[in-house]
C-alpha positions as CSV (number, residue, x, y, z in Angstrom):
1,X,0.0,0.0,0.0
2,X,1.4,3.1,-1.1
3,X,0.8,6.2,1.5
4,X,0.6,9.4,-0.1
5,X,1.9,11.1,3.5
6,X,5.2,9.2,3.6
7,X,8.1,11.3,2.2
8,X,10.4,9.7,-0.4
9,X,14.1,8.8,0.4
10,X,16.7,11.1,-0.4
11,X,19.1,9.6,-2.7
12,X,22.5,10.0,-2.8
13,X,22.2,11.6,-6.4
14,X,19.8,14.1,-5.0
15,X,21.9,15.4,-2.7
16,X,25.2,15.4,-5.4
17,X,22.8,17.5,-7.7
18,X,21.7,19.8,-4.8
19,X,25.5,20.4,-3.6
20,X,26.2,21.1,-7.3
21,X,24.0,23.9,-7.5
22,X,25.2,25.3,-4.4
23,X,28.6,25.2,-4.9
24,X,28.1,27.2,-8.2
25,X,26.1,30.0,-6.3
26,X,29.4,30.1,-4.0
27,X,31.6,29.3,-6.4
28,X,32.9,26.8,-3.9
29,X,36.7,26.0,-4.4
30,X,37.8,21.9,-5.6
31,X,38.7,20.8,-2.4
32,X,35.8,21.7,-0.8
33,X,33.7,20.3,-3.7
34,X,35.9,17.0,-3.4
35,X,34.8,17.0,0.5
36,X,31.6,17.3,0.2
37,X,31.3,14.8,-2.4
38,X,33.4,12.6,0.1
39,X,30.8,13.2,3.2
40,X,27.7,12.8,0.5
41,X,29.1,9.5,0.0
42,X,29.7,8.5,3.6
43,X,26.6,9.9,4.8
44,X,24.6,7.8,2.5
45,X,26.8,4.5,2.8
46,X,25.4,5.1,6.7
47,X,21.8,5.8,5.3
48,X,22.3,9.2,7.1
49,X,20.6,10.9,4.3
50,X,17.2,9.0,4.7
51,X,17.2,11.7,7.2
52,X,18.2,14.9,5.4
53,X,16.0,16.5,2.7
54,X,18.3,17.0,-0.3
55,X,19.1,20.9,0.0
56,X,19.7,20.0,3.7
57,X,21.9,17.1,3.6
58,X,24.0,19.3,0.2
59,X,24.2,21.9,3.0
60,X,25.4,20.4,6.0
61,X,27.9,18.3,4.1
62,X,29.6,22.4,2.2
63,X,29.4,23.1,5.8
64,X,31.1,20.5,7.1
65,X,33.7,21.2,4.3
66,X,34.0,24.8,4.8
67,X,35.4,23.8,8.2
68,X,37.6,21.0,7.4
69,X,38.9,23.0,4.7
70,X,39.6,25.8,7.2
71,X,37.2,28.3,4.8
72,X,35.1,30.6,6.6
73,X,31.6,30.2,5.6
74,X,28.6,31.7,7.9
75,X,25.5,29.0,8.0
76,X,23.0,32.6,7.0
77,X,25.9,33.1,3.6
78,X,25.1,29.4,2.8
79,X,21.2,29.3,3.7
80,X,21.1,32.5,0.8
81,X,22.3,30.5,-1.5
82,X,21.2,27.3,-0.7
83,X,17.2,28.7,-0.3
84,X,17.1,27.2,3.1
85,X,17.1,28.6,6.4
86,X,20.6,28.8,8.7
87,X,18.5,27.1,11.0
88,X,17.7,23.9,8.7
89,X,22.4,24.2,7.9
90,X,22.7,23.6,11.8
91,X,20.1,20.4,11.8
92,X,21.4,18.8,8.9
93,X,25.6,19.5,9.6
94,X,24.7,18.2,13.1
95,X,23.1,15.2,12.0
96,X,25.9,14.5,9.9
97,X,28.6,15.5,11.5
98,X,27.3,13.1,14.7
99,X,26.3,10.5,12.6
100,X,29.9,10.6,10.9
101,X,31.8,10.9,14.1
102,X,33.6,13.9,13.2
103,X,35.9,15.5,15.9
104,X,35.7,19.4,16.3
105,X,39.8,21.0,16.6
């Protein structure tokens, strides 16, 4: 039975495609593009992005980039161009960044 109030699975594609867009709004730099793409990955190898929507988990993972990277991005510069509230950044990098056991400096 298919329920029309269940929301579809983000896939892994979705969230590439989203992070694409993003990164051309920031004109994001390679190694934070090859990051993100990295997290992306790992995120939905641990079916972490069942839990993100795909603008959110694209998000999270340029944030968690930004910082690894040492690149100083403000979650309300990447919710402009993202069309997604800072708020929505902070729930989806924390997700991830728990789920992937990252370590803050």
């Amino acid at each position: 039975m298919n329920n029309s109030n269940s929301i579809p699975k983000t896939s892994c594609e979705d969230t590439v495609e989203q992070a694409a867009r993003i990164f051309e709004i920031l004109d994001s730099s390679d190694s934070v593009k090859s990051k993100t793409l990295h997290l992306i990955q790992r995120a939905d190898e641990k079916g972490l992005l069942e839990q993100c929507t795909p603008v959110g988990g694209a998000a999270g993972a340029i944030y968690i980039a930004c910082i690894l990277n040492k690149l100083h991005v403000t979650q309300n510069v990447l919710s402009e161009a993202a069309g997604i509230s800072f708020s929505v950044i902070r729930k989806h990098y924390m997700l991830l960044a728990r789920g992937l056991e990252l370590k803050k400096d």
